[in-house]
Structure formats: structure tokens, C-alpha cells
N, C-alpha and C positions, 0 to 999 in steps of 0.2 A: 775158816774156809766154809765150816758146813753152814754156819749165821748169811755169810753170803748166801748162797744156794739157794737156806732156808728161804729167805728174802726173794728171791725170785720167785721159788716155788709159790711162794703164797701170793705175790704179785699177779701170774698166770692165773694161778685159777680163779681168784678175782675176775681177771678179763675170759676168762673160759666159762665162770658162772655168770656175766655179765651177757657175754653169749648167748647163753641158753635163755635166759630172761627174753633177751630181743628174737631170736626163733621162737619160742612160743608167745609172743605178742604178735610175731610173723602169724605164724599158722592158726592163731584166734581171728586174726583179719581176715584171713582167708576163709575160712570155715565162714564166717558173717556171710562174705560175697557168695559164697556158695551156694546160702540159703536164699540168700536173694534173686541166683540167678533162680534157682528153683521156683520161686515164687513170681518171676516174672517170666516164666515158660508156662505157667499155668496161666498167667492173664492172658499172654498173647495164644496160647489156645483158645480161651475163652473168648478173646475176641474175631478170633477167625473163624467160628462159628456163626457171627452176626451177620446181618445185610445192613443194608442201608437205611435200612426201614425201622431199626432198633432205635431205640437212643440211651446214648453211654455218657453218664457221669463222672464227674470228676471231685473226688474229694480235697477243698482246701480247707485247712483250718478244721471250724466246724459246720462246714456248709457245703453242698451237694451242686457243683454247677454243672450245665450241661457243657456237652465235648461232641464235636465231630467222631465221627468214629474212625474217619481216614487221620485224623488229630492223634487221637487216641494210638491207634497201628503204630503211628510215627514216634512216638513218645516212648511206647517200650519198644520198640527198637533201636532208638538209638542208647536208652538205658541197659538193653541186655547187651550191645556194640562194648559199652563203657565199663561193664561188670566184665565182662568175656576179658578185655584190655588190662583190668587192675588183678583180674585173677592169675593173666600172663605175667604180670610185673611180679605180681607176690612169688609164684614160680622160681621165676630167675632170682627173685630176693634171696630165697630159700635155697635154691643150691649154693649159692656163693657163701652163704651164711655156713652151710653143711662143711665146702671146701676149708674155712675158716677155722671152724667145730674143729676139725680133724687135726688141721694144724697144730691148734691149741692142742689138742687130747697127745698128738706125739711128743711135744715140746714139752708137757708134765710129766709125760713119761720118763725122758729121759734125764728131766732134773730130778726124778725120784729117786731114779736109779744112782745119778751125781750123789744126790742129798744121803743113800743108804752107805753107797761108799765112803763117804768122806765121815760117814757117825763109824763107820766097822774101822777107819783106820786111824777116828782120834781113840775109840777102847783099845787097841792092840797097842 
């Protein structure tokens, strides 16, 4: 009986440490987009600085092409639109993942508890 147990016990937390693996590959995703969004709140301040009369570049590759700047406005906004979106989805990823966490963490618990019992009453 306690071989059983065992056997699940260590099933679970395989999927409970497997878990954890995938919430912190979550929350490294997220933390990236973060910095992104970061980084592209400071372009588009810097761009909203500009007039018309500037002229804004565009990095491709290794080469410097020119950009509209109403081009340019448009482009990090729809990139921060898309950051703001994947940071929501990471969110929700992350509590369902937590909801999950929890489950697993009560469910070892209580095969711990199974697994103590069933060792205290093959010694006695």
C-alpha cells in the first residue's frame, strides 16, 4: 500500500515540479515584454517630441532607411497595442497556472500525509 502512494507521490510532484518550470518560463516571458513595453514608451515619447520637419529613421538589418514620422507614430503603437495584449494573455496564463500550483501543492499534501500513515502502520 505505501509503494502505491509512494508511486503517486512522486508522480505529482514530477507534474507539480513540471509546473513550476512552465510558470517561471511564464514569468521570464513576461518580464522580456515588460522591458519592451518599457522601451517602447520611451520611443514613442521621443517621438512625440518631433514635428514634421524632423526626419526619423528606421533601422533594418544594417542600414539606416528613412521613415515617415506619422509611419514611425503608427508602428509603435500598434507594437505597444501588441505588447500591452501578450502581457494581458501572460496574466491570465499565470493565475490559471497559480490556480493549478495550488492544486498540485494540496494533492502532495495529502499523499504525504497518506504516504506517513500507511509507513507508521506497516512499523506497528
Amino acid at each position: 500500500m505505501a509503494e502505491a502512494i509512494q508511486k503517486k507521490l512522486k508522480a505529482e510532484l514530477e507534474k507539480y515540479t513540471q509546473m513550476q518550470k512552465d510558470v517561471s518560463k511564464s514569468m521570464s516571458a513576461r518580464q522580456k515584454l515588460e522591458t519592451q513595453l518599457t522601451e517602447n514608451n520611451i520611443v514613442k515619447e521621443e517621438l512625440d517630441l518631433l514635428d514634421s520637419t524632423n526626419i526619423v529613421y528606421k533601422l533594418i538589418g544594417p542600414v539606416l532607411v528613412k521613415q515617415e514620422l506619422d509611419e514611425a507614430k503608427a508602428t509603435v503603437a500598434k507594437r505597444l497595442e501588441y505588447i500591452n495584449g501578450e502581457i494581458q494573455r501572460y496574466e491570465t496564463l499565470l493565475k490559471e497556472m497559480e490556480k493549478k500550483s495550488e492544486q498540485h501543492r494540496e494533492v502532495l499534501s495529502s499523499l504525504q500525509q497518506e504516504f506517513q500513515k500507511a509507513q507508521g502502520l506497516a512499523v506497528a
